[in-house]
N, C-alpha and C positions, 0 to 999 in steps of 0.2 A: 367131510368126506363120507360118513357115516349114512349122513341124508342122499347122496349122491348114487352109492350103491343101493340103497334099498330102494329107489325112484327105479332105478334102474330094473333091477326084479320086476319091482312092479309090472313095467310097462313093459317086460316081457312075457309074462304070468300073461298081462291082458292081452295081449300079441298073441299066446297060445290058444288063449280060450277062445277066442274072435275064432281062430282059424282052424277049429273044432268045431266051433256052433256053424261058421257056414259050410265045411265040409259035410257035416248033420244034417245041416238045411239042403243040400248039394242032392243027396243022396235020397232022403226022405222025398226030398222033390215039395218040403213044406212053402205054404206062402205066405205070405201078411198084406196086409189090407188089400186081396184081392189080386196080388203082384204075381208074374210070374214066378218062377221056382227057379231060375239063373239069375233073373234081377234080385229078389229076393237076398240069397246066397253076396252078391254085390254090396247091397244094402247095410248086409252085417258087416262085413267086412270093412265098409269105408266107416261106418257106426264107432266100429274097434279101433279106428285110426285118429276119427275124432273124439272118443275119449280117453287115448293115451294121451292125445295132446293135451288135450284138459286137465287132464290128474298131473301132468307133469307140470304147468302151470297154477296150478292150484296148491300144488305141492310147494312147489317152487317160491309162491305167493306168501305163503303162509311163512316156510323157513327163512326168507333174505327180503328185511326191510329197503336193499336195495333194488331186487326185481319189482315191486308194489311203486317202486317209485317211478321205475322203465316203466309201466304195461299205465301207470292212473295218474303222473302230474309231471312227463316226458314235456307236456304245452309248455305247461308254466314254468319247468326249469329252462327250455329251452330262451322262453320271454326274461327270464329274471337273467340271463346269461349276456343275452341283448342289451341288457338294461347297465348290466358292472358292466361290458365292454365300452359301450359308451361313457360310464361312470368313469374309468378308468383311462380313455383318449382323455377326456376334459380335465383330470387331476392331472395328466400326464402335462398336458400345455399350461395348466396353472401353475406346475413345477417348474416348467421351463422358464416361464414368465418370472417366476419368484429366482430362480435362478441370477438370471440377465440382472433383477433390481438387486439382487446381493453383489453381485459384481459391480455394478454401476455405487451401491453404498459402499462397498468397501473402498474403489477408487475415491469417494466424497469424503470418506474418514482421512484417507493419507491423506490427501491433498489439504484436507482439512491441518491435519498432525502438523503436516511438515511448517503451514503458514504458523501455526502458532508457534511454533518450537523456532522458528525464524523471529519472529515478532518477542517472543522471551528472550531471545538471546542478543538482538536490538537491543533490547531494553536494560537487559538486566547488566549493572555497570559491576559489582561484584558479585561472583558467586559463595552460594556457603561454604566456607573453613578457608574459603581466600583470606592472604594474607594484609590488614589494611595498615600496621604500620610495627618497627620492631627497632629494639634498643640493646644495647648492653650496658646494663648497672654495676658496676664496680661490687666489694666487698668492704666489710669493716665502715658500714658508713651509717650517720645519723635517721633515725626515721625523716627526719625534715629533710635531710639532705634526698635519701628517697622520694621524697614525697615529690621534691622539685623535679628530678628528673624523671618520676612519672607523670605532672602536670608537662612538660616539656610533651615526654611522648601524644600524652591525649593533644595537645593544639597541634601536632604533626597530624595526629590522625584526623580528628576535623577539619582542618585546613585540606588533604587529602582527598577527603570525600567532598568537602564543598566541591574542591576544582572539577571533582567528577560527577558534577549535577545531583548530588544528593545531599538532601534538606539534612541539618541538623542543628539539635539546639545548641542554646552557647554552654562554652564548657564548663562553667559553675552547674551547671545543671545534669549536664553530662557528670560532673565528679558526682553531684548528690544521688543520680540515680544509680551509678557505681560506686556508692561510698564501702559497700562491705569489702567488694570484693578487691580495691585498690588499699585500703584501709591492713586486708588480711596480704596482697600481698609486700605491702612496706615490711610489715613484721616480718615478715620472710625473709626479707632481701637483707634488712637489717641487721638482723643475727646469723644470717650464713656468712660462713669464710670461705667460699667462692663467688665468681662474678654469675651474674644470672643474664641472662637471652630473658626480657621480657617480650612477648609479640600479644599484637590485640587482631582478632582475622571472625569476621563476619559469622554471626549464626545463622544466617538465613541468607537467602538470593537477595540482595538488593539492588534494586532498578531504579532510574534515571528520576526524578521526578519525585521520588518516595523519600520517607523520614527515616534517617539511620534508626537502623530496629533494634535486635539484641546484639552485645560484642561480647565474646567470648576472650579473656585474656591466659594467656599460656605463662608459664614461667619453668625456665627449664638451667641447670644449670652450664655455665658457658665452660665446661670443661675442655680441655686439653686434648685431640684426634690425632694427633700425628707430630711428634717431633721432628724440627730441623733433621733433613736428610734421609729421613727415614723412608726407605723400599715400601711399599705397601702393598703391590703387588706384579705377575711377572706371565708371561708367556710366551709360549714359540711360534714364530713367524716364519714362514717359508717366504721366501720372495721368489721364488722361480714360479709361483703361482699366477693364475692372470689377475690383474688389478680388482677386479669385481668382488675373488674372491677374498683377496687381500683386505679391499675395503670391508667385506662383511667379517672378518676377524678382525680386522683392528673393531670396529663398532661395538662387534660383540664384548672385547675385553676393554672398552670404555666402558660399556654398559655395565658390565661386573664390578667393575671400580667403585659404579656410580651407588650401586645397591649397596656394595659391602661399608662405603663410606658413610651412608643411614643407619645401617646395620652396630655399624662401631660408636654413633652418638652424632652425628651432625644432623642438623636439623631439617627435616625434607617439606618440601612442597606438600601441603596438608593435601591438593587436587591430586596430586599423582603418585603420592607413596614416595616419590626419587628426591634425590638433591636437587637434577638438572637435567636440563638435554644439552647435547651441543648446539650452540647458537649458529647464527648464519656467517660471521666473524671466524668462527673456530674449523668453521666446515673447511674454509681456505688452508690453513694449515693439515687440516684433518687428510684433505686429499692431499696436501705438499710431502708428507711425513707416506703416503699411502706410496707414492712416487719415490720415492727415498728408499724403501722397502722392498720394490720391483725394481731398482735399479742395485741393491745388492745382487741380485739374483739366487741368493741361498738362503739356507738356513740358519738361525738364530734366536735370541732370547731379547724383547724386548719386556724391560723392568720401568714400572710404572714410579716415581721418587718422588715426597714431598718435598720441595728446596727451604720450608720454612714453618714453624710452628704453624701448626693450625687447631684453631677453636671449634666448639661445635656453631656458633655463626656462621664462619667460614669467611672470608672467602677462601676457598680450595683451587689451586694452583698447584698443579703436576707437570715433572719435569720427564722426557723419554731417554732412555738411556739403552744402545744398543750394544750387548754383550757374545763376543762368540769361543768358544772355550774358555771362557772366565774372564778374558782380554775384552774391556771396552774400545769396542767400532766408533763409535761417536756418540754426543746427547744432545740431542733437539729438545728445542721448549714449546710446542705450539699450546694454541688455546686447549684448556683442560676439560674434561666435561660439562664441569660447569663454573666459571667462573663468579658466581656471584648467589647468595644462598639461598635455599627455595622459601624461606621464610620473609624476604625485602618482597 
């Protein structure tokens, strides 16, 4: 700002003197090279015009690397502007282009994904922590007696996997390459005074065609889940509701059942964390009892009942029991969440 004012003086100072000297030159009637004494007077004047311009250019030049750049290489920026804009259309359409082939590869990858992930799932005849065969071993019994009814179990389980197109050796060879770990769990089974759930359930995806890999054997003990008759759990049903919704609360308090009864010691499905789903079997009663429930048209307390000792094996069989002021309305049996245990 500083330079801007003092330019400024300047070129008034010289705007004075200019129009000094030619009222001087004016008056005196002096000439230069010969010139009249009114041209002359002119002469000075346009002189003082074209050296404000000058000094304010010069001025100008010297203070702001960006005027020197306007007034001495205005060409060449103007050519190098030329030159990115073009620079810049041609990266523009190589983007595009790159574009289009990201889009067309990432279509190639799904398409890609999904055939294999089809093609593995062809193939693959158990997945990992599938269950490939399961027993129940008594208490109070000999190692040898053990020992039989875990050779029992392994020819289940190889017989199993042959039928499902996968290689295995014979079981002498199968025990020796599992000798610790059948070895460590005889002593187990031997000396507990509970029944044991033995299961043996795949360490790895095994597919059609391939050599049983690693098996993973569980031992867990076969404890006691629910006493003959016992309630386990209860909810309230409206039935003036419409069916749909009806159906998604009964669902929902299977689904709870199905959790808490994992939760209390039955053994679940290693793939899905749960005991079970309802089967295609159970769905018929499922909606029978959903029907049953809209045809009360009120409200109520249905109470979930086991009718019979159950293990943590299972199988788990629940009775329905519809209660309204403490007075049993009726009790259906339909199929239970799961009738059959997530471990077979």
């Amino acid at each position: 700002m500083i330079y801007i004012i003092i330019l400024v003086l300047i070129s008034g100072l010289i705007a004075y003197i200019g129009d000094v000297l030619g009222t001087y030159v004016g008056k005196k009637r002096l000439t230069v090279f010969g010139l009249r004494p009114r041209i002359t007077a002119l002469v000075v004047a346009i002189s003082t015009g074209i050296l404000i311009t000058l000094l304010t250019l010069g001025v100008m030049t010297i203070l702001s690397e960006d005027v020197r750049t306007a007034l001495f290489y205005m060409n060449a920026l103007r050519q190098d502007l030329e030159t990115l804009q073009n620079e810049t259309k041609s990266l523009e359409q190589v983007k595009s282009r790159l574009e289009k082939d990201k889009i067309e590869l990432t279509q190639d990858v799904e398409r890609l994904t999904t055939t294999v992930r089809i093609k593995e799932t062809e193939s693959v005849v158990f997945r990992k922590d599938e269950p490939l065969a399961v027993t129940v071993i008594t208490a109070k019994q000999s190692i040898n007696e053990v020992m039989k009814e875990l050779t029992t179990l392994v020819i289940s389980l190889t017989a199993k996997v042959r039928r499902r197109g996968v290689k295995v050796q014979d079981e002498i060879n199968f025990f020796t390459d599992n000798k610790e770990q059948l070895n460590g769990m005889a002593a187990h089974i031997a000396s507990s005074t509970q029944d044991m759930v033995v299961g043996a359930v795949a360490a790895e995806n095994i597919n059609a065609g391939e050599q049983l890999g690693n098996v993973r054997f569980m031992l867990v003990p076969n404890n006691r889940i629910f006493r003959k008759d016992q309630e386990i759990a209860s909810v309230q049903i409206d039935g003036r509701l419409n069916r749909g919704e009806i159906a998604r609360n009964l669902k929902q308090f299977m689904d709870e059942i199905n959790q808490e009864v994992v939760r209390l010691g039955m053994i679940a499905n290693p793939l899905t964390g749960r005991f079970g789903d309802l089967s295609s079997d159970s769905m018929l009663s499922f909606y029978d009892m959903v029907n049953r429930i809209k045809d009360l048209d009120r409200q109520f307390i249905l109470i979930a009942v086991v009718p019979e000792d159950t293990y943590a094996i299972g199988p788990l069989n629940v009775t329905f029991r519809f209660e309204e002021t403490g007075e049993s309305i009726f009790t259906t049996q339909p199929e239970p969440p799961d009738s059959k245990s997530g471990a077979e």
